[in-house]
FIKOLZA-1660 file (N, C-alpha, C; in steps of 0.1 Angstrom, whole numbers, plus 5000, padded with zeros to 4 digits):
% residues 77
   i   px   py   pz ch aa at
   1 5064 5005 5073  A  X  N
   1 5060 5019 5076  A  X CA
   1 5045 5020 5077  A  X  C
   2 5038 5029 5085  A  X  N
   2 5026 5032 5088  A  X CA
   2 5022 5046 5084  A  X  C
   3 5013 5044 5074  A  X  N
   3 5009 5055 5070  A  X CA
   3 4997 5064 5076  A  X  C
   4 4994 5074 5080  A  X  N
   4 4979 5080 5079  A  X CA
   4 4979 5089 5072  A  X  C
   5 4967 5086 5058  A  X  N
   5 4963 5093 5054  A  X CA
   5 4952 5104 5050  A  X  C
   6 4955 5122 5048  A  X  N
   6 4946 5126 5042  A  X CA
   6 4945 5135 5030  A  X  C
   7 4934 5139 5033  A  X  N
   7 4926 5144 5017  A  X CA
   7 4931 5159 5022  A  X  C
   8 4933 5167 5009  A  X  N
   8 4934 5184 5013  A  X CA
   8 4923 5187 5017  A  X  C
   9 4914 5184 5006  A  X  N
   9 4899 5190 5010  A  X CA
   9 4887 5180 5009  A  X  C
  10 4875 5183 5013  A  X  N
  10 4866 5174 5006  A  X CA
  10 4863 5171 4994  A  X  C
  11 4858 5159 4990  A  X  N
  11 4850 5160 4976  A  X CA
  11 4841 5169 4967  A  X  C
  12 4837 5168 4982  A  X  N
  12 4823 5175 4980  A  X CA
  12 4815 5179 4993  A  X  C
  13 4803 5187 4994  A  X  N
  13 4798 5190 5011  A  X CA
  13 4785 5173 5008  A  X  C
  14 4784 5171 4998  A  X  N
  14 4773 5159 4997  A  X CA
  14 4779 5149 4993  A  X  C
  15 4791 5143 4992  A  X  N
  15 4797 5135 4981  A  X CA
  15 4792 5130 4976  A  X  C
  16 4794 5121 4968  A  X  N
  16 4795 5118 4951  A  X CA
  16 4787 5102 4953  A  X  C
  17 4788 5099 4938  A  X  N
  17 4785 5079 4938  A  X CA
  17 4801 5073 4941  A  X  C
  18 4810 5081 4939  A  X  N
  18 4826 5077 4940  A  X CA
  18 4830 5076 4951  A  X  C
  19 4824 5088 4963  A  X  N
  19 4833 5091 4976  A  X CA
  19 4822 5093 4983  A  X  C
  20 4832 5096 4994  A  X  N
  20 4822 5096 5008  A  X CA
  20 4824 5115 5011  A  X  C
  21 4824 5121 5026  A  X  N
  21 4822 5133 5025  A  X CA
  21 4834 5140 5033  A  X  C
  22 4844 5128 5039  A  X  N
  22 4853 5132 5045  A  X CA
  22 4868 5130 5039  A  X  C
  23 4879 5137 5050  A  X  N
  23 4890 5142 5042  A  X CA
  23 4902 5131 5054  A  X  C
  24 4895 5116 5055  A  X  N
  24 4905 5106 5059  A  X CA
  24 4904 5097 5052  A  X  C
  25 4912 5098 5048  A  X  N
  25 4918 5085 5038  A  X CA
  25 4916 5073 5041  A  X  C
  26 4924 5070 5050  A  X  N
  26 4926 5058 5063  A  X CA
  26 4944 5055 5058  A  X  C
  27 4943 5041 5061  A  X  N
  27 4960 5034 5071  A  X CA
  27 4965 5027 5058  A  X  C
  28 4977 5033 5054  A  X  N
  28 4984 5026 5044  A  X CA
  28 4997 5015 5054  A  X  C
  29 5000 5005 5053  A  X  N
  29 5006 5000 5062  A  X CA
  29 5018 4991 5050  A  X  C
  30 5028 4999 5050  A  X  N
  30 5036 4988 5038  A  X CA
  30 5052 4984 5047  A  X  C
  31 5055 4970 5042  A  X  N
  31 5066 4962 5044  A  X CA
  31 5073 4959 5033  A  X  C
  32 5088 4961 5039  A  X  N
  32 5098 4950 5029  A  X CA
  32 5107 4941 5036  A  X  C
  33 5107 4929 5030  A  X  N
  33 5120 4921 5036  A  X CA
  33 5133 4916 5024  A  X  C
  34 5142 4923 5030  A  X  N
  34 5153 4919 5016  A  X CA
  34 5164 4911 5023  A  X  C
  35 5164 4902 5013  A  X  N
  35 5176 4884 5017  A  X CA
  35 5185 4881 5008  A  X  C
  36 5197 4882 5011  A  X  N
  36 5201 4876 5002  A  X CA
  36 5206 4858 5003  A  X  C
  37 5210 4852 4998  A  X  N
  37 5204 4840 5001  A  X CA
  37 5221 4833 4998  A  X  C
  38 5226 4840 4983  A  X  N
  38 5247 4833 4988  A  X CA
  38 5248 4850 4978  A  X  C
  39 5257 4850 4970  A  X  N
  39 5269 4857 4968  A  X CA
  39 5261 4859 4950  A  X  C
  40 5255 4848 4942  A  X  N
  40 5246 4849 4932  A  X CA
  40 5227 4855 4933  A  X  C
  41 5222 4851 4948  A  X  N
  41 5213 4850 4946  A  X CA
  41 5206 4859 4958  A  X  C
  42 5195 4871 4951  A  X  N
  42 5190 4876 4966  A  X CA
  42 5172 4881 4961  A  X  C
  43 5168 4886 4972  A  X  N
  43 5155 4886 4965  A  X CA
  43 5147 4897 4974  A  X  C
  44 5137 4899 4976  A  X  N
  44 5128 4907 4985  A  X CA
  44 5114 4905 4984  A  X  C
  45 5107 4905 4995  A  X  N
  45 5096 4902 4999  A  X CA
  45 5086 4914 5005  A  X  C
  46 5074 4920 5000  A  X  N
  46 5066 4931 4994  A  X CA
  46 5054 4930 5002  A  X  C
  47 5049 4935 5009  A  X  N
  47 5037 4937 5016  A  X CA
  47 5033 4948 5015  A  X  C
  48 5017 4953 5015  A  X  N
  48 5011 4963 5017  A  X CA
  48 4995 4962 5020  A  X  C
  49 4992 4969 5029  A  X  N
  49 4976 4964 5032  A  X CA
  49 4971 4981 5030  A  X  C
  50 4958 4979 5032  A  X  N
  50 4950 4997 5028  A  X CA
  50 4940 4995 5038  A  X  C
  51 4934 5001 5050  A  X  N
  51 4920 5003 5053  A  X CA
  51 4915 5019 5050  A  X  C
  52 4905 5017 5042  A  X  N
  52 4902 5033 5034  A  X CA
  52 4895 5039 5045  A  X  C
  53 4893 5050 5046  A  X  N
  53 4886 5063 5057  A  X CA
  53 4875 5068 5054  A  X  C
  54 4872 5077 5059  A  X  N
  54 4854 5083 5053  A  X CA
  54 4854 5090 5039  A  X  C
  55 4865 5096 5035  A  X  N
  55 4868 5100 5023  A  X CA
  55 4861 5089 5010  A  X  C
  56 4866 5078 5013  A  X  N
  56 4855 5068 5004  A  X CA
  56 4843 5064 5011  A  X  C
  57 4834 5057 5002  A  X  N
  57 4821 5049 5005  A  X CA
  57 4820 5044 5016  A  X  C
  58 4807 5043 5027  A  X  N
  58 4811 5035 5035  A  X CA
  58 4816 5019 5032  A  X  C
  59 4810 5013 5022  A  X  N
  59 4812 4998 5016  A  X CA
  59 4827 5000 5009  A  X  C
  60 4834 5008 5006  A  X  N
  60 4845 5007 4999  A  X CA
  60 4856 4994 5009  A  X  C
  61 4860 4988 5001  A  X  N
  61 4867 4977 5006  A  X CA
  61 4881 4981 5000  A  X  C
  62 4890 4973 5014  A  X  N
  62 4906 4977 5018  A  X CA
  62 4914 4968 5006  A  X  C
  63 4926 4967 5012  A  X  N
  63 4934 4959 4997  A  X CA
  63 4944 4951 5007  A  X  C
  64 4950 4939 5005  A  X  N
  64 4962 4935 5008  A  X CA
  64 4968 4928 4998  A  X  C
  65 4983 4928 4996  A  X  N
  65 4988 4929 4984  A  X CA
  65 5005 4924 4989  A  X  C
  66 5010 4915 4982  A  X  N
  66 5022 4906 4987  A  X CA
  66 5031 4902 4974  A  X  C
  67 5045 4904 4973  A  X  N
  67 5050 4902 4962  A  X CA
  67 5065 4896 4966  A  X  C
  68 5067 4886 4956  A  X  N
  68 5083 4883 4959  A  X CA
  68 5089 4883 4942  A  X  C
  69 5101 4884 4948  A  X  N
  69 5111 4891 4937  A  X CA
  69 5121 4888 4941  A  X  C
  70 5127 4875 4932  A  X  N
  70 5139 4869 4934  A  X CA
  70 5149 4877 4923  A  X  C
  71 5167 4879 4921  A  X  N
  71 5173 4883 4917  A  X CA
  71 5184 4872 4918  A  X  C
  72 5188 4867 4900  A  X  N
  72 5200 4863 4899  A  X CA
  72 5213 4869 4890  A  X  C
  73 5224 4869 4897  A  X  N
  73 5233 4873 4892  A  X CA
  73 5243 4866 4889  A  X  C
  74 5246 4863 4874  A  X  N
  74 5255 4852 4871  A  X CA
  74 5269 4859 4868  A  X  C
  75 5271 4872 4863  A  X  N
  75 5287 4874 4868  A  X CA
  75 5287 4887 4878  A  X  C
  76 5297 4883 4887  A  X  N
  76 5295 4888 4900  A  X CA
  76 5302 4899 4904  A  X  C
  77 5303 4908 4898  A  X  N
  77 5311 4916 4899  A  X CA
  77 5306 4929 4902  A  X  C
% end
């Protein structure tokens, strides 16, 4: 899924040492992949990336972010 993000309002009309002076966020962009692999064993795979918007600093830096998560199930019911 593809996010765009924003702010209700500004920070501020000057912003801050924290933020910038605008009310875009920027692009949340997140993924899942879910597998299962037999009848015991399944798992899923986690992505998410950030590019922030003028609402933060110009120097504020984005995030990418990746997780897996296996699941076992020994009675199967």
């Amino acid at each position: 899924a593809l996010y765009k993000l924003y702010a209700a309002q500004y920070s501020n009309s000057q912003g801050t040492f924290l933020s910038g002076t605008g009310t875009d966020r920027g692009w949340l962009l997140t993924s899942k992949l879910n597998m299962k692999f037999n009848k015991c064993l399944s798992g899923h795979v986690v992505y998410e990336t950030f590019k922030p918007g003028d609402f933060y600093l110009d120097d504020a830096s984005g995030y990418y972010w990746l997780r897996f998560e296996l699941f076992f199930k020994w009675n199967n019911r």
